[in-house]
C-alpha distance (Angstrom), angle and dihedral (degrees) to the residues before:
residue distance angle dihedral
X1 . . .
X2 3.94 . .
X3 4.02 116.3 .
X4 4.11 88.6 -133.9
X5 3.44 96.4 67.2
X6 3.51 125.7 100.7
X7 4.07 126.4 14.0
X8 4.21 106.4 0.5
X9 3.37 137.3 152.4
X10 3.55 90.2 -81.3
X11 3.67 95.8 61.6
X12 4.04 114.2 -95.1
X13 3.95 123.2 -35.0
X14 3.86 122.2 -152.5
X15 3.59 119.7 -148.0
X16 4.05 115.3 -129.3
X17 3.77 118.1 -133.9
X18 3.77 92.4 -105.3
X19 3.99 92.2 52.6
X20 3.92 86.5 48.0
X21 3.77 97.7 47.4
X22 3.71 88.8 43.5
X23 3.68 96.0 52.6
X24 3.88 86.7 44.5
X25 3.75 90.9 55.2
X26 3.44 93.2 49.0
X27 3.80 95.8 55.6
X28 3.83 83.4 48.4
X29 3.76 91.8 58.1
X30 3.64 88.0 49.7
X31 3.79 99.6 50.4
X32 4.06 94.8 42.3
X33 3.56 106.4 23.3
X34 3.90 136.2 -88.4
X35 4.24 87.4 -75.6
X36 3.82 98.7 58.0
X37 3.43 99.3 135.4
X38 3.88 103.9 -118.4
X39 3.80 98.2 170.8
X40 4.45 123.0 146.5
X41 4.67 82.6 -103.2
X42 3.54 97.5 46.2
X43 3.50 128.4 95.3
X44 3.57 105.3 -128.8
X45 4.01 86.7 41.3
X46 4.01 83.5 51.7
X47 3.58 97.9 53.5
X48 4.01 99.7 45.0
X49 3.63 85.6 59.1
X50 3.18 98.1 52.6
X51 3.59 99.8 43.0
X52 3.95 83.1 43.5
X53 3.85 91.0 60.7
X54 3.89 102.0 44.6
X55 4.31 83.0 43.7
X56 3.75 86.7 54.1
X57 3.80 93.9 49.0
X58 3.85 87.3 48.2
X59 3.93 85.5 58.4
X60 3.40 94.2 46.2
X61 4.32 85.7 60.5
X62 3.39 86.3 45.3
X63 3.91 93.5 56.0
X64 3.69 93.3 47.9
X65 3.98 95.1 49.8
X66 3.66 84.0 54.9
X67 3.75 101.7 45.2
X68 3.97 81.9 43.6
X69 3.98 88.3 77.9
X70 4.13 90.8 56.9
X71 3.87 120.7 75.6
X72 3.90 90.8 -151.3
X73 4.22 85.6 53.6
X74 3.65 101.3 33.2
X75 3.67 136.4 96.5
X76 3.64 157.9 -165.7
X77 3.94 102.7 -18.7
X78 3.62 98.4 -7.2
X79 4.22 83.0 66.9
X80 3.35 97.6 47.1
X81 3.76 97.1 49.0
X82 4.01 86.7 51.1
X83 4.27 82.3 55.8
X84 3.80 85.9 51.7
X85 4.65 86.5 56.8
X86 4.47 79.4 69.2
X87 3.78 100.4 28.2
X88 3.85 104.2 -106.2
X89 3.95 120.2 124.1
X90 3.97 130.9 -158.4
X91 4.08 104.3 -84.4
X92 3.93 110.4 -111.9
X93 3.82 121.5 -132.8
X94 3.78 99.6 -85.5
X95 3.95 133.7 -149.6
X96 3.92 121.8 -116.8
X97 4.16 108.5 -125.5
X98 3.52 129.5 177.0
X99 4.11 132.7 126.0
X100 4.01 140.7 -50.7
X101 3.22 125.5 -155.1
X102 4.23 113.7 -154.4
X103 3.90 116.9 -156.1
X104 3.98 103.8 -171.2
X105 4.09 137.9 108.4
X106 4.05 113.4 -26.0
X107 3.43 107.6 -109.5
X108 3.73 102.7 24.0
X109 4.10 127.6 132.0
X110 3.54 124.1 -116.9
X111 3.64 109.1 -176.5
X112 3.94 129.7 -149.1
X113 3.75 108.6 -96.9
X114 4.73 93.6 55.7
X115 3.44 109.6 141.6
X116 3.84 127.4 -152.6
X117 3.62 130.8 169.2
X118 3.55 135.5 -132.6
X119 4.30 124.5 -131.4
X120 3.71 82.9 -100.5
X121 3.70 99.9 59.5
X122 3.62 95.7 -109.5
X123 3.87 109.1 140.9
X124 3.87 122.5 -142.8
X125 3.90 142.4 -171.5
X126 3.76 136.6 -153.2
X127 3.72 114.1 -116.6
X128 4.02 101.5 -143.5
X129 3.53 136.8 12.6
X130 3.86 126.0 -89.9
X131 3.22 158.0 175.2
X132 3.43 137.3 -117.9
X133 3.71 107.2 -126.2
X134 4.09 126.1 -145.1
X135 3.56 91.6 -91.6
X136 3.96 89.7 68.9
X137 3.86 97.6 -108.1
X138 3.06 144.7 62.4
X139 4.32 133.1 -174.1
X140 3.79 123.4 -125.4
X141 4.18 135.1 170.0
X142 3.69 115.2 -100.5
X143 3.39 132.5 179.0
X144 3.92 142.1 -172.9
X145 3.30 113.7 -72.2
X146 4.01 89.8 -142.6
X147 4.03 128.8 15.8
X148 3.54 136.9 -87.3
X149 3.33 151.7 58.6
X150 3.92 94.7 -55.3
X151 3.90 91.3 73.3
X152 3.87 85.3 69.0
X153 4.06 98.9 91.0
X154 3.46 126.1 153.0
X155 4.27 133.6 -96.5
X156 4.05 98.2 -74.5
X157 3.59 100.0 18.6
X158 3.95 98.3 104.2
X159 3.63 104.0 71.2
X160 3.64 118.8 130.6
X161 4.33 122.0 83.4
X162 3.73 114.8 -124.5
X163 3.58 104.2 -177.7
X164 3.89 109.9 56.8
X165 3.91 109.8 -117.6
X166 3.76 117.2 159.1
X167 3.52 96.3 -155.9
X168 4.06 88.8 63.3
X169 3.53 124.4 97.8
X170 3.40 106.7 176.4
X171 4.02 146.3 -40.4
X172 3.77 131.3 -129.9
X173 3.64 130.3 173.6
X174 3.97 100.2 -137.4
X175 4.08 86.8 -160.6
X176 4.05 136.8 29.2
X177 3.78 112.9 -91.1
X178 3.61 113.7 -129.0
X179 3.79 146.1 174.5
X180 3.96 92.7 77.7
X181 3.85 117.4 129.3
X182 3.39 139.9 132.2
X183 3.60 138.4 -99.5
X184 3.75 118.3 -54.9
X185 4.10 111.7 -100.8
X186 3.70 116.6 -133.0
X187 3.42 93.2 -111.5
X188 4.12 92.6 46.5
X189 4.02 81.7 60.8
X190 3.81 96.4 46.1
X191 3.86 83.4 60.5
X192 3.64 98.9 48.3
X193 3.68 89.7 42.6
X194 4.18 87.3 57.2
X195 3.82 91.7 41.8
């Protein structure tokens, strides 16, 4: 087998197939003589490529556990557990928040748990109960009923009631919601792990 395989100086080298079949050959040669028949239909021949191919897949693992260590190389778990060496994590998919305003019948309770939906489809609930107050309306938290970026629509855009309530009028959000996003891509994290 070649010396330059493996961990060097220059980081770690992985054989190819032909290099390992070639270097399996070889050692053939040298154990039964320079006319060992090595051909694809013989048995020997048969049997070095086969061990050739499961020794190349056992340097491909070996590559991987390597490049594992090395945020530019790593992936899936393997990068998020080198985050966890500085203290960041992979970002979670994230709900948009922000505030509803209810226009209905003064005194009336909305509980936590309404839905209403924006133009864009995007369904959200109110965070606490309330009530309305004399004026006719009365503010309360919402947030996106699922995560991502879609929750983030603009002043105006939630205007339709989802849960039926009589005593509601109508909904508005006065400002954008914000704050909803989806989950951080590997390469999104390699970026915050450099800054």
């Amino acid at each position: 087998m070649n010396e330059n395989w493996g961990l060097t100086e220059a980081g770690f080298l992985r054989p190819s197939y032909t290099e390992l079949l070639d270097a399996l050959e070889v050692k053939a040669k040298e154990l039964f003589g320079s006319s060992v028949n090595l051909s694809v239909r013989s048995p020997l021949g048969i049997f070095l490529r086969i061990f050739a191919w499961f020794a190349g897949m056992l340097w491909q693992l070996a590559e991987q556990v390597y490049n594992s260590g090395f945020v530019d190389t790593a992936t899936g778990i393997s990068l998020a557990r080198l985050g966890a060496f500085i203290g960041i994590r992979l970002l979670a998919a994230q709900k948009a928040a922000g505030m509803l305003q209810i226009t209905g019948e003064a005194g009336a309770s909305v509980y936590a748990g309404f839905l209403v939906q924006a133009r864009n489809n995007q369904r959200f609930v109110t965070l606490e109960d309330a009530v309305i107050g004399e004026g006719g309306t009365v503010s309360v938290p919402i947030q996106a009923y699922e995560a991502g970026p879609e929750g983030n629509v603009d002043a105006g855009a939630i205007d339709t009631v989802v849960t039926p309530l009589a005593a509601v009028v109508s909904v508005t959000n006065p400002k954008a919601t914000a704050g909803g996003r989806a989950r951080e891509t590997w390469q999104e994290f390699r970026e915050r792990y450099y800054n």
